[in-house]
NUVOVEX-321411 format. One record per residue (C-alpha): residue in one letter; x, y, z; residue number from 0. Coordinates in Angstrom, 3 decimals. Example, Ala and Ser with C-alpha at 12.3 -4.5 7.8 and 13.67 -1.06 7.14 Angstrom:
R res        X        Y        Z   n
R   a   12.300   -4.500    7.800   0
R   s   13.670   -1.060    7.140   1
% end
This chain:
R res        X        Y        Z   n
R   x  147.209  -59.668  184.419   0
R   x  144.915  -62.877  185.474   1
R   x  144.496  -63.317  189.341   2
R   x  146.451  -66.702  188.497   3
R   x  149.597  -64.661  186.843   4
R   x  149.598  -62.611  189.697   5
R   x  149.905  -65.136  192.260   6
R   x  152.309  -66.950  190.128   7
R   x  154.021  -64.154  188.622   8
R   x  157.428  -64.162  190.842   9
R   x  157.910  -68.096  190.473  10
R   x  160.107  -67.725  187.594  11
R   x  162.567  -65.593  189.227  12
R   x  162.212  -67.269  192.408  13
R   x  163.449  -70.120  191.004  14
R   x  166.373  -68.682  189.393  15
R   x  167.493  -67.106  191.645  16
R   x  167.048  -70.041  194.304  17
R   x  168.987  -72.183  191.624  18
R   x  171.603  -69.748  191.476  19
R   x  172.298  -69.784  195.067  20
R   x  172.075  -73.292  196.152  21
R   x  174.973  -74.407  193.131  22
R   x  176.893  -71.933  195.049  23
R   x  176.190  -73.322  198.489  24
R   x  176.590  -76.964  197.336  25
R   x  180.091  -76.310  195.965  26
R   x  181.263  -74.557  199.206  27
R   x  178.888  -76.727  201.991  28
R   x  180.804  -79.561  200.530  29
R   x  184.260  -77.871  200.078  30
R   x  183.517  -76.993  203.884  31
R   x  187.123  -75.433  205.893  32
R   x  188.236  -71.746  205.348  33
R   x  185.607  -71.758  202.094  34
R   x  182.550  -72.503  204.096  35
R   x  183.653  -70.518  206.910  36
R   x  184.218  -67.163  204.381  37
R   x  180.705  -67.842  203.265  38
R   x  179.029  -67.673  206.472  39
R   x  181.174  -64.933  207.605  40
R   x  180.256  -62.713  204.462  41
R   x  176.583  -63.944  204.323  42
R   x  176.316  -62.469  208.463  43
R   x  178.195  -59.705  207.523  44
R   x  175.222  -58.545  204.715  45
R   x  172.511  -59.745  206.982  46
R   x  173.553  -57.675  209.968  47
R   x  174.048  -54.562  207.452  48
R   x  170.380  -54.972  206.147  49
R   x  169.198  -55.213  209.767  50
R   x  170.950  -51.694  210.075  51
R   x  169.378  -50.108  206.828  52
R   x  166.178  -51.462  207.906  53
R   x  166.359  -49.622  211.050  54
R   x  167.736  -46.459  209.774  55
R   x  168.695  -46.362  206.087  56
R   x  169.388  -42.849  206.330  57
R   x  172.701  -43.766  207.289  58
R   x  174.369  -46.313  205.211  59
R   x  178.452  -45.513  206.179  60
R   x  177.418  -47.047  210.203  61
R   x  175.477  -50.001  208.614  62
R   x  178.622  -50.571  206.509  63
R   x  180.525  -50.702  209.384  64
R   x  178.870  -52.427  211.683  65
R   x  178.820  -55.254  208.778  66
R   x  182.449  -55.033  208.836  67
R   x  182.707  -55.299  212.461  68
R   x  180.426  -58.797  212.332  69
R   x  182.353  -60.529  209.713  70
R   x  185.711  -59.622  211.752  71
R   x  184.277  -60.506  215.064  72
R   x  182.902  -63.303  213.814  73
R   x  185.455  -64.577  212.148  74
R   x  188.224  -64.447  215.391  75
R   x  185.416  -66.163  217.551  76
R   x  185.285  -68.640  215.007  77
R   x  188.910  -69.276  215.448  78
R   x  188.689  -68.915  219.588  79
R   x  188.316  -72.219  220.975  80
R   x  188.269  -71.135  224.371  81
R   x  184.973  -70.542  225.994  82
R   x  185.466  -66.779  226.514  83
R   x  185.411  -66.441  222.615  84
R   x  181.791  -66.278  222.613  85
R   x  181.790  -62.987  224.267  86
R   x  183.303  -61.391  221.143  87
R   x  179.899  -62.462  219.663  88
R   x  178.404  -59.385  221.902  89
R   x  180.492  -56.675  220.328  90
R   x  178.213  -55.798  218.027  91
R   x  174.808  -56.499  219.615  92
R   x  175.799  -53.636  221.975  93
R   x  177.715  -51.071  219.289  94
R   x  174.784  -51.093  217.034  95
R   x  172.524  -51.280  220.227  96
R   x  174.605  -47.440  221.455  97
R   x  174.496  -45.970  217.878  98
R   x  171.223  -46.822  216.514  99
R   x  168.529  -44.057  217.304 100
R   x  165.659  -46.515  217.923 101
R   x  165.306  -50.222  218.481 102
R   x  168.172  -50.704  220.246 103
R   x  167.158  -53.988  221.962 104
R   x  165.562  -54.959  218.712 105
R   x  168.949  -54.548  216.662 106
R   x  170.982  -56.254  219.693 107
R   x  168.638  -59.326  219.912 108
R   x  168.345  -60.101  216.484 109
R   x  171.887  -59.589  215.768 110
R   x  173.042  -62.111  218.652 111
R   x  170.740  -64.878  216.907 112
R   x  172.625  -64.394  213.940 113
R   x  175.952  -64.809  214.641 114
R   x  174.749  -67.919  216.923 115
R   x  173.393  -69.245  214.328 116
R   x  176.089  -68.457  211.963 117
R   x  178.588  -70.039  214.384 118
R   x  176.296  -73.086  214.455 119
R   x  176.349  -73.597  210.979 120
R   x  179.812  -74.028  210.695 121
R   x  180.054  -76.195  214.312 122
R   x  177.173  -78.465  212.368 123
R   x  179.123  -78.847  208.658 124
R   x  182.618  -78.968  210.925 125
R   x  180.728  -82.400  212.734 126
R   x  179.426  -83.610  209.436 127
R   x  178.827  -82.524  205.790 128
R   x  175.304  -84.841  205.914 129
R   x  174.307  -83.144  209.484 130
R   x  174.228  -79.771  207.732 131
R   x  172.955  -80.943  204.340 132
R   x  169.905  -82.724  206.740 133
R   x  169.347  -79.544  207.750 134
R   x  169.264  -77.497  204.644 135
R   x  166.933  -80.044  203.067 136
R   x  164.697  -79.571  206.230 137
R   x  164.202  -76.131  205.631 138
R   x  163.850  -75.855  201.673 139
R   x  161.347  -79.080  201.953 140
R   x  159.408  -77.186  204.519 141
R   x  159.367  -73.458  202.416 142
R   x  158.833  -75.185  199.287 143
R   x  155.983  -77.098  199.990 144
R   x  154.417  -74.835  202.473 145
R   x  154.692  -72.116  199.429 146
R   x  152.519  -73.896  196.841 147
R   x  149.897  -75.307  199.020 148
R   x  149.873  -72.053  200.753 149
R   x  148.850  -70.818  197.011 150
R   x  146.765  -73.574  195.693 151
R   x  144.886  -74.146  198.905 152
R   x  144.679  -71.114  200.763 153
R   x  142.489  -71.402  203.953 154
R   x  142.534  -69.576  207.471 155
R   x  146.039  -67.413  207.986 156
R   x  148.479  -68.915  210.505 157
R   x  149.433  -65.884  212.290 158
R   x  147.597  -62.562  210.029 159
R   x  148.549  -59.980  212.308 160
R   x  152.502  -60.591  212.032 161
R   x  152.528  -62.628  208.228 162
R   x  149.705  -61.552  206.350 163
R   x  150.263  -64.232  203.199 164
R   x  151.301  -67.527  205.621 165
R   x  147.878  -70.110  205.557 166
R   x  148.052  -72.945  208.228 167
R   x  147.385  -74.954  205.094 168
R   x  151.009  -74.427  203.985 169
R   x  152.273  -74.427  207.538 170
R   x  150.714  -78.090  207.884 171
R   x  152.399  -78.880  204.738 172
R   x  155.218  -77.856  205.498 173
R   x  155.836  -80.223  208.378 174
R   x  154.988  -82.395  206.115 175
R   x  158.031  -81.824  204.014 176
R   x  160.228  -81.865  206.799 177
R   x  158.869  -84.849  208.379 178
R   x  159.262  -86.562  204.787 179
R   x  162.998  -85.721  204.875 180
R   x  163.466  -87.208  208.047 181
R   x  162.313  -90.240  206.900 182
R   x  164.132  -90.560  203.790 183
R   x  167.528  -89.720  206.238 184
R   x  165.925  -92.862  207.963 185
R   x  165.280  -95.037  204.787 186
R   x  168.489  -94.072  203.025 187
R   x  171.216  -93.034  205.658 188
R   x  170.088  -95.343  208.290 189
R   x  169.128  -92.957  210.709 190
R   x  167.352  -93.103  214.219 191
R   x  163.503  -92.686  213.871 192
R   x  163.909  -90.099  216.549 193
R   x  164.948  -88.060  213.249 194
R   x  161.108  -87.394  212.181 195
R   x  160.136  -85.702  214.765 196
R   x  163.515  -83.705  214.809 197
R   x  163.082  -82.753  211.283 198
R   x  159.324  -81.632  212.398 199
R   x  160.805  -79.437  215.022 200
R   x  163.639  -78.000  213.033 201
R   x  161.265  -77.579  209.819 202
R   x  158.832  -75.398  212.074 203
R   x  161.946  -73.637  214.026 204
R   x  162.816  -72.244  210.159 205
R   x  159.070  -71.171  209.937 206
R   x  159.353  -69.500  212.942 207
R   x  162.210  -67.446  211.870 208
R   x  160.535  -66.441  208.449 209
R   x  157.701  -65.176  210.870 210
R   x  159.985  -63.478  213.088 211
R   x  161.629  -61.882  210.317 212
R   x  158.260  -60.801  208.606 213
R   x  157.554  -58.959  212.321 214
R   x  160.351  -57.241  212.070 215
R   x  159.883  -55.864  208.846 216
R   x  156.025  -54.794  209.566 217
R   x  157.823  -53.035  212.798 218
R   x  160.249  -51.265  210.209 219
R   x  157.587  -50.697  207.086 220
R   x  159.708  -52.224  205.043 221
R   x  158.780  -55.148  202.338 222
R   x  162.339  -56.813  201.971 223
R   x  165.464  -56.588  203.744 224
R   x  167.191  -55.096  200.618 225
R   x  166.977  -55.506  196.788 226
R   x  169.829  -57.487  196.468 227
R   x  168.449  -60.631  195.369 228
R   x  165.922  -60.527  192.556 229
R   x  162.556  -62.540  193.864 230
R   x  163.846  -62.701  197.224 231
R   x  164.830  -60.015  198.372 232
R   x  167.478  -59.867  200.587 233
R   x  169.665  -62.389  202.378 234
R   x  168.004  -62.429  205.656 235
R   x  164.669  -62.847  203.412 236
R   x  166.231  -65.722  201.437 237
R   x  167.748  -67.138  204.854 238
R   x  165.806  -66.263  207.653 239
R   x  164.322  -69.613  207.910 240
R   x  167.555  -71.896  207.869 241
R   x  168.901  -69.369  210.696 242
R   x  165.932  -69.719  212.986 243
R   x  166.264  -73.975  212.134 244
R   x  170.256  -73.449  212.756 245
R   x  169.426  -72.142  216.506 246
R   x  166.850  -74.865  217.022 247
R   x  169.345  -77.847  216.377 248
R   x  172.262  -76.361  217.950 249
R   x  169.984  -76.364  221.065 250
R   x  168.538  -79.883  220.310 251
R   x  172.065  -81.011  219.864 252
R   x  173.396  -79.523  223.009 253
R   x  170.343  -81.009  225.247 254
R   x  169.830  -84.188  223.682 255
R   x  173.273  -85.054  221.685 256
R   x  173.131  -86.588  218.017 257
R   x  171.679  -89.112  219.281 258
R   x  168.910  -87.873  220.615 259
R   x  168.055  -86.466  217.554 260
R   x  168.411  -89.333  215.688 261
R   x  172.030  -88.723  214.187 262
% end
């Protein structure tokens, strides 16, 4: 195999597999209601059981459970208007936290930034179907582009120790993507310019969360999350990034308004 095939070599499936889940998440992003709300339920369900396996794979029956457990929790706070619902969201943070055997704080942590972040994608697609499509764009313009100049140009790493294969040459690039999105939201949707910098912020927030994720998986020796999606790996590998943006614009949202992101 040529040092070109090699670096090329998962592209094909990558892409597949990508196309395969965004017709999927097109249909149900714009069916949105009970549909989009099963989605994100079942998707933090799977992510929350490969944060289990990762942590101890050696037994898959608790991991399975504690799945179960998110997608049920998840799904009444979803349906709790009332403040207090959000407390449900630390059932199980602090389960998994009592019956892991090690990286207890790890699992609890991580696990509480996913179901915010699932509960923010569905507050964000409940507000508007274009707020969460903005947002989706952000993050696949940012990992797209950041992935190919990372390969053709190479350069210094951004961050070796935690993401060996990440180049600031596709982390630069990748704001560039983002930033182009925001100003096609501004050319063709009318938006505020405030949006460009937004997009920036959210399109590094999603890089962040790849990072994050990559830690975490260096901390567990693991290469992927699971096997469950060929190329990608697993969910949290194929949606790490769009859960770290999710966090970020829930918070910009809350502390500026849509507005103040350019909405």
């Amino acid at each position: 195999m040529t040092a070109t095939a090699g670096k090329w070599g998962d592209l094909r499936v990558r892409v597949l597999s990508a196309a395969v889940m965004a017709a999927i998440g097109v249909v149900v992003v714009w069916a949105g209601g009970v549909w989009f709300h099963i989605l994100v339920v079942f998707a933090l369900g799977v992510m929350v059981w490969e944060l289990a396996m990762m942590i101890d794979a050696a037994r898959p029956t608790r991991a399975m459970w504690l799945a179960v457990l998110t997608a049920a929790v998840l799904s009444g706070q979803l349906y709790t208007p009332e403040i207090w619902g959000f407390a449900l969201l630390a059932v199980v943070p602090l389960l998994g936290a009592l019956a892991l055997p090690r990286h207890r704080l790890l699992f609890a942590t991580y696990a509480l930034g996913l179901q915010l972040a699932g509960w923010g994608l569905v507050q964000l697609r409940h507000d508007s179907a274009a707020l969460l499509v903005w947002l989706v764009l952000v993050v696949i313009a940012s990992d797209v582009l950041g992935y190919f100049a990372g390969r053709l140009l190479g350069g210094p790493k951004f961050w070796p120790r935690v993401s060996p294969k990440k180049t600031w040459s596709g982390t630069i690039a990748g704001w560039g993507g983002a930033a182009a999105v925001g100003l096609g939201m501004v050319w063709f949707a009318g938006a505020n310019w405030s949006i460009v910098w937004a997009s920036v912020i959210v399109g590094f927030a999603g890089q962040m969360g790849d990072i994050v994720e990559s830690a975490f998986k260096r901390r567990m020796g693991v290469k992927d999350a699971s096997d469950l999606i060929p190329g990608h790996g697993g969910l949290m590998d194929r949606f790490d990034a769009l859960m770290g943006a999710a966090l970020v614009l829930v918070g910009l949202m809350w502390l500026l308004g849509p507005a103040g992101v350019g909405l």
